[in-house]
Structures are given as C-alpha cells and as structure tokens.
C-alpha positions as CSV (number, residue, x, y, z in Angstrom):
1,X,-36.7,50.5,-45.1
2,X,-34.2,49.2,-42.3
3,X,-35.1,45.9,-40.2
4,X,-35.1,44.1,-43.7
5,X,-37.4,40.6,-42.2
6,X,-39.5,39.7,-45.0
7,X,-41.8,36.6,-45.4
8,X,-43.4,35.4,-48.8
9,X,-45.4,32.7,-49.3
10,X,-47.6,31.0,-52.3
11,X,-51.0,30.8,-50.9
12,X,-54.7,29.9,-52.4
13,X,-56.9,32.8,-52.2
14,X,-60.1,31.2,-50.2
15,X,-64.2,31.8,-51.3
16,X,-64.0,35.8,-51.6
17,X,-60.3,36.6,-51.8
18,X,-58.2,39.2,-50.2
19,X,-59.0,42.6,-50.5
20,X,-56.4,45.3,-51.7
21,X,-56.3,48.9,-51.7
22,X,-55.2,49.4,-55.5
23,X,-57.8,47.3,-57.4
24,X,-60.1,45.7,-54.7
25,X,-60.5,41.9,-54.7
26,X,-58.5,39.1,-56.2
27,X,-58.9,35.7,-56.2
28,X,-57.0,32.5,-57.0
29,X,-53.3,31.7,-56.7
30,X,-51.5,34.6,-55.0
31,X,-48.0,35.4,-53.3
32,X,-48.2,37.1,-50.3
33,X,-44.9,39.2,-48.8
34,X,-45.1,40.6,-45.2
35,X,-42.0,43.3,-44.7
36,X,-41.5,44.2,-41.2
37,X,-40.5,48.0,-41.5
38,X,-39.1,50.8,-39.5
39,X,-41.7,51.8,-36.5
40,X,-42.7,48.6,-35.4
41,X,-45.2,48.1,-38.5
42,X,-45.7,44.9,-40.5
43,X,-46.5,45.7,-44.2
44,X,-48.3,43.2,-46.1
45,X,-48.8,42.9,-50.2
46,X,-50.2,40.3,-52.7
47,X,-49.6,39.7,-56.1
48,X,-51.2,36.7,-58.3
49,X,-48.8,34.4,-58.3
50,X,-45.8,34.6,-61.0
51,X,-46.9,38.6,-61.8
52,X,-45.2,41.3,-61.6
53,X,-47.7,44.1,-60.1
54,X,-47.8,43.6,-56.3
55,X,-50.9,45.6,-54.2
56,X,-51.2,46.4,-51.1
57,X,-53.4,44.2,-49.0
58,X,-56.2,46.5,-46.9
59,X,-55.3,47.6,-43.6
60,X,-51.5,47.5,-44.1
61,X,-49.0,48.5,-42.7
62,X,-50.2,47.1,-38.9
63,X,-48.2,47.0,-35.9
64,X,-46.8,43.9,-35.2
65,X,-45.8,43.9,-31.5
66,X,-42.4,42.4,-31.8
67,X,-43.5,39.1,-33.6
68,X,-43.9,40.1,-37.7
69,X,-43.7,36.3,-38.2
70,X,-47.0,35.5,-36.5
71,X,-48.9,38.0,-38.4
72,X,-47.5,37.1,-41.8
73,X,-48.9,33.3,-40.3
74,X,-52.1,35.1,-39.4
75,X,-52.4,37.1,-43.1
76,X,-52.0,33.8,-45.0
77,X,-54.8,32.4,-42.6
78,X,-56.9,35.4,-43.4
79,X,-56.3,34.6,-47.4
80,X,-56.4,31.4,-47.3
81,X,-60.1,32.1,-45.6
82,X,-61.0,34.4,-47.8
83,X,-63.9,36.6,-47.7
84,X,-62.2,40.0,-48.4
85,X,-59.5,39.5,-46.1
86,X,-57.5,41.9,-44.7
87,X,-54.7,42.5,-42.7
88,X,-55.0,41.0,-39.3
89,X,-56.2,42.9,-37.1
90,X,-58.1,45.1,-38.9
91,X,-62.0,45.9,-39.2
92,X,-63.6,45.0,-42.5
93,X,-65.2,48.6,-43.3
C-alpha cells in the first residue's frame, strides 16, 4: 500500500448495522478505518470497537475521486444510519 491516508473513527452502528463481506451484519459500537490506497480507491473496514478482527465493509474498496476524506465522512454517515450500510456509493444487492 503507498499513499498511506488513513481515517478511523468510533462510531455507533445505527437500526440495522453495517454490512461486511466476512460475517454479514454487526451492530453496536464499532471502529471504522477508511485507507486510501494505490489506484485512486478508498478501502473501508469495521471492527466492534476495542477487537481485534477487522472486516471489510461491502462494497469496498470504492474510488474516491481525489477526496478519501469525504467518503470516510460519508461511510460513518452510512453507519451511523444503519440499515446494512455499505460503502458509499454502492448499491445494496
């Protein structure tokens, strides 16, 4: 990985959660870490807060169009909402 911009935040999981590609929904207190990495992509993964198993939240990586920061703002809106959320912009499948 070169670029190295990371964000991490503590957020609260909203009604529904944030889906992940490893083990589906999870809930509750979570830390979310958005990685901008080589090819113009954001990644984005979760952990419950204070763990040590990070997943990857669905849709990731995206590309982030020259401003990772605004979609690491947008992923902790999506969480925060809840409802399965994904990476932003993605389609709920």
């Amino acid at each position: 990985m070169t670029g190295g911009q990371r964000w991490r935040d503590e957020v609260l999981a909203g009604p529904g959660g944030a889906m992940t590609d490893e083990v589906g929904v999870i809930t509750g207190p979570l830390t979310l870490c958005t990685t901008a990495v080589d090819g113009g992509l954001a990644r984005f993964e979760v952990q419950y807060k204070d763990a040590d198993e990070w997943y990857t939240l669905t849709g990731s990586p995206r590309p982030h169009h020259g401003d990772p920061a605004a979609l690491h703002a947008a992923a902790l809106e999506a969480v925060r909402a809840g409802h399965a959320a994904q990476a932003p912009g993605s389609t709920p499948g």
